[in-house]
C-alpha angles and dihedrals in degrees: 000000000000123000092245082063099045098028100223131127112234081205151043090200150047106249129230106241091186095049088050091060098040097061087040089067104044080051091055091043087051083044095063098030093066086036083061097043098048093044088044094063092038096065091033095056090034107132091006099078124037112273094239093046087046093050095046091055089043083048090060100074100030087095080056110060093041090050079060097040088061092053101053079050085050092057112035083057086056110057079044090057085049091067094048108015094174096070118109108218104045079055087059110044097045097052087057109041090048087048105052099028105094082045082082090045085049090057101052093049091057083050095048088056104051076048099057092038085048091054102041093049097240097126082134095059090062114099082209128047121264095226102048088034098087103043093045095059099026083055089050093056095039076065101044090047094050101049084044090058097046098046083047091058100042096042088082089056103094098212093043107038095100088060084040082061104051101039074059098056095043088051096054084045103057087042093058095041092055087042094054091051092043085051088049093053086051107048098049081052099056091043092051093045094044090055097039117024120204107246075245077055108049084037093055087045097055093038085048135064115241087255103059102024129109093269100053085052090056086059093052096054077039101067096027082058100063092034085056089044090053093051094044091054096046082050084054106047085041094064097031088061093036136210086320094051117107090246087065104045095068127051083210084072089056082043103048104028094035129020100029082055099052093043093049093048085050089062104050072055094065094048094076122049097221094176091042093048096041078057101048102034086057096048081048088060092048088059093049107020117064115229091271099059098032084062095048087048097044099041 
């Protein structure tokens, strides 16, 4: 299905072939960077922390680094899409990819966080339980990636693109809905924990530097945060007005609202090591906590 044959036009807009590239290629550069930083650790606490404990702080950030491989995918379709816009498949596939892509960010950061409040003893400081914390929002966005996917999809059938739509918009919204409360857990966690540190807490502060230490990772959950909240409420406002709607008549709206703020978001990321602190914050424990307590830390 072409568009001389549909007669519908994929965009409002003439797109930047060079811009494309050029944040594809920032996307591919983050990419391998966290690739780095996860394999890294990996080989280096190989044999010095148990297998199953290793691989679940490596695990944390695999979502990660495919959120970002889709979008390198996303993109790349894209700038070939800029060359022959009227082709049916880059549209697609870059309109998914882009889409869906910081759902997989999203889902590492819930799991970062049942990690740090694991491992500074502060279970009690979540709203929500650890153990249920994870599966309620990464469900949630196992479901608002799903319904995005499948609106996507059917938005370039002519007969079905109203119901594409607005399998789109329920999926952003149930994204964003999962992702406030999720803010909200967060935030009342950081500030408890700030003000009233956990005796895991005050040891870990005083063992660690000030870059590289638990609260420096709550400033960076902290600012991806807002720079993810920005991008899922542009998504938002962009399906809810539709393919008329201003958010969708310029590509410096895509660039701004969404791309700049999950790159940026992306970079606080790559200030802090996660795999690397959840590893050597745990063979840290095993110098200072006998077996007992480090279990009953770790686990």
């Amino acid at each position: 299905m072409s568009e001389e044959t549909t007669g519908y036009q994929y965009y409002q807009y003439t797109l930047n072939y060079g811009v494309t590239i050029h944040y594809a290629v920032i996307f591919l550069v983050l990419a391998i960077i966290e690739t780095y930083f996860v394999v890294s650790k990996y080989v280096q606490f190989k044999g010095k922390i148990r297998s199953k404990n290793l691989k679940r702080y490596c695990n944390v950030m695999i979502p990660f680094i495919i959120g970002i491989v889709l979008e390198i995918i996303g993109f790349t379709a894209r700038a070939v899409s800029s060359k022959q816009p009227e082709l049916l498949m880059p549209y697609v596939i870059q309109s998914i990819l882009i889409l869906i892509g910081p759902t997989l960010i999203l889902a590492s950061t819930y799991m970062i966080f049942c990690e740090l409040a694991k491992s500074l003893k502060a279970e009690s400081y979540s709203m929500v339980p650890l153990k249920y914390l994870a599966k309620i929002f990464v469900t949630g966005d196992i479901v608002s990636l799903f319904v995005q996917t499948c609106g996507g999809g059917l938005q370039v059938v002519d007969s079905l693109r109203a119901a594409g739509r607005a399998l789109v918009i329920t999926g952003v919204v149930v994204q964003l809905v999962f992702f406030t409360v999720f803010c909200y857990v967060f935030v009342w966690f950081g500030l408890k924990i700030w003000r009233n540190p956990t005796k895991v807490a005050k040891t870990l502060e005083l063992a660690f530097p000030r870059i590289g230490n638990w609260k420096h990772g709550i400033m960076v959950l902290s600012f991806s945060c807002i720079f993810l909240m920005v991008r899922s409420i542009y998504r938002c406002a962009e399906m809810i007005e539709g393919t008329n709607g201003l958010l969708q008549s310029g590509e410096i709206y895509l660039w701004c609202l969404d791309t700049v703020m999950v790159q940026t978001s992306i970079y606080f990321y790559l200030t802090f090591n996660w795999t690397g602190y959840f590893c050597r914050v745990h063979e840290y424990y095993s110098s200072v906590f006998d077996v007992i307590e480090l279990e009953s830390i770790i686990n």
